[in-house]
C-alpha positions in Angstrom: 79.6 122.8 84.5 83.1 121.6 83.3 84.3 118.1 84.3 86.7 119.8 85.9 84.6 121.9 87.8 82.3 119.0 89.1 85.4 116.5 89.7 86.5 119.3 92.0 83.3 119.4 93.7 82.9 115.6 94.2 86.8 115.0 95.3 86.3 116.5 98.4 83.8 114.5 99.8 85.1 111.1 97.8 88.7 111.8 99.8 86.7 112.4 103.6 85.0 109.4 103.2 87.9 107.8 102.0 90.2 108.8 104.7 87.9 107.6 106.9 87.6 103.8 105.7 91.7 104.3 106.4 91.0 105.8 109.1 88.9 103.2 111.1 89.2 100.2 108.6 92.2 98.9 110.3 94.0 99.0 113.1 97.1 99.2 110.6 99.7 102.2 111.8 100.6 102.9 108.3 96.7 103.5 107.2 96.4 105.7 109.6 99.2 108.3 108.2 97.8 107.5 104.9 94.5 108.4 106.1 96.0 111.6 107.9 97.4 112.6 104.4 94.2 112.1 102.6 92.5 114.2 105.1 95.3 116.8 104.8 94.6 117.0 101.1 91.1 117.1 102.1 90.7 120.2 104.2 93.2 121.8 101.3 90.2 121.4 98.6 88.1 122.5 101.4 89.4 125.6 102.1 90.4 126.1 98.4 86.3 125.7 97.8 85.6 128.5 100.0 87.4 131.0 98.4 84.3 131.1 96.0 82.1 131.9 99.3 85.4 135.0 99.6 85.0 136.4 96.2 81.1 137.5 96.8 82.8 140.2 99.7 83.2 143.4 98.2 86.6 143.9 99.7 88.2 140.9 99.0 86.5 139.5 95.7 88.5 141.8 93.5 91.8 141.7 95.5 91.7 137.5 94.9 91.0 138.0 90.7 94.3 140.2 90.7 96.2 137.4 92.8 95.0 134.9 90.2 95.8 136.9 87.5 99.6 137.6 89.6 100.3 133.7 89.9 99.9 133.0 86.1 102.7 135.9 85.6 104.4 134.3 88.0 103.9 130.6 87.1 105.4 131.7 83.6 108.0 132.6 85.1 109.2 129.9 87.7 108.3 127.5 84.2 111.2 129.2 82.4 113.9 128.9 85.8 112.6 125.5 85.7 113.7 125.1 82.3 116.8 126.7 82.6 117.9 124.7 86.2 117.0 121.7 84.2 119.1 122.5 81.3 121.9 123.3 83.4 121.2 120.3 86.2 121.1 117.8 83.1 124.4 118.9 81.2 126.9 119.8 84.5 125.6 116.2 86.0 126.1 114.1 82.7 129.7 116.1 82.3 131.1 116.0 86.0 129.2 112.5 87.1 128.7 110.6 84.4 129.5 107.3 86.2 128.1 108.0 89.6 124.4 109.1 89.1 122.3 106.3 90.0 119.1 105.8 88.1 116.2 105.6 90.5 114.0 108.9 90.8 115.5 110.3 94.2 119.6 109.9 92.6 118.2 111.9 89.4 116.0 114.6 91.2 119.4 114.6 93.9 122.1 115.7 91.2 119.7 116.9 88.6 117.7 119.6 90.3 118.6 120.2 93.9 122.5 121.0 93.5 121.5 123.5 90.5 118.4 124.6 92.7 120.7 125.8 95.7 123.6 127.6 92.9 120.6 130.3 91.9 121.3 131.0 95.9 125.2 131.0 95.3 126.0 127.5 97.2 128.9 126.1 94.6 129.5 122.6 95.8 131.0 121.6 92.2 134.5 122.7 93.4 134.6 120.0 96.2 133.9 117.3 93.1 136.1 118.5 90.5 139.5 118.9 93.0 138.4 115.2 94.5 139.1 113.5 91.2 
C-alpha cells in the first residue's frame, strides 16, 4: 500500500479520537465547535471509505468508476475557468482598484475571485465603481 493509501486509512480514526479529546477535554465552548468540525471531517472520510465496500455491488461498482473517470474531465475543466477568473479577477482589480485592495487573504479573495466569480453569471457590479470616481 501507498502512503497515501494507509494515511487515508489511519486519519479517520486519528481525527475521532481527536475530536474527542476536544470534545470532552475542556469545558471550552470554542473546542467544542472545533471538535464538531473535526468530527464533521471525520464521518466525510468515513463515508468516503465506504465507497470501496459500494464498488464490490454489481450495480453500482461500475457506475462509480465512470463518475471517477467524469470528475477528472470535469476537474480539468473547472482548473482552466479557474485560471481564466484569476486572470481576469487579477488584472480588472489591479486596473479599477489599485489603491483600495487591502492585503490580508479575505480583501484579495473578496475583489480577486468573488466579483469575477459572480460576472460568469452576468452580475456586472464594475459599472457602480467606474461612474463613482
Amino acid at each position: 500500500l501507498t502512503v497515501l493509501t494507509n494515511t487515508f486509512y489511519i486519519l479517520p480514526y486519528f481525527l475521532f479520537y481527536l475530536g474527542l479529546g476536544f470534545r470532552y477535554g475542556s469545558y471550552n465552548e470554542d473546542l467544542l465547535s472545533t471538535a464538531r468540525i473535526i468530527w464533521a471531517l471525520d464521518l466525510e472520510l468515513w463515508y468516503l471509505r465506504t465507497l470501496k465496500f459500494v464498488m464490490a455491488l454489481k450495480f453500482l461498482g461500475p457506475k462509480l468508476f465512470m463518475l471517477k473517470n467524469m470528475l477528472r474531465d470535469l476537474f480539468a475543466f473547472v482548473f482552466m475557468i479557474f485560471i481564466a477568473i484569476t486572470a481576469y479577477g487579477v488584472v480588472s482589480r489591479s486596473l479599477i482598484l489599485y489603491k483600495q485592495v487591502p492585503f490580508t487573504g479575505y480583501g484579495i479573495f473578496s475583489e480577486i475571485f468573488y466579483e469575477p466569480y459572480w460576472l460568469i453569471y452576468g452580475e456586472v457590479s464594475d459599472k457602480d465603481l467606474l461612474d463613482g470616481d
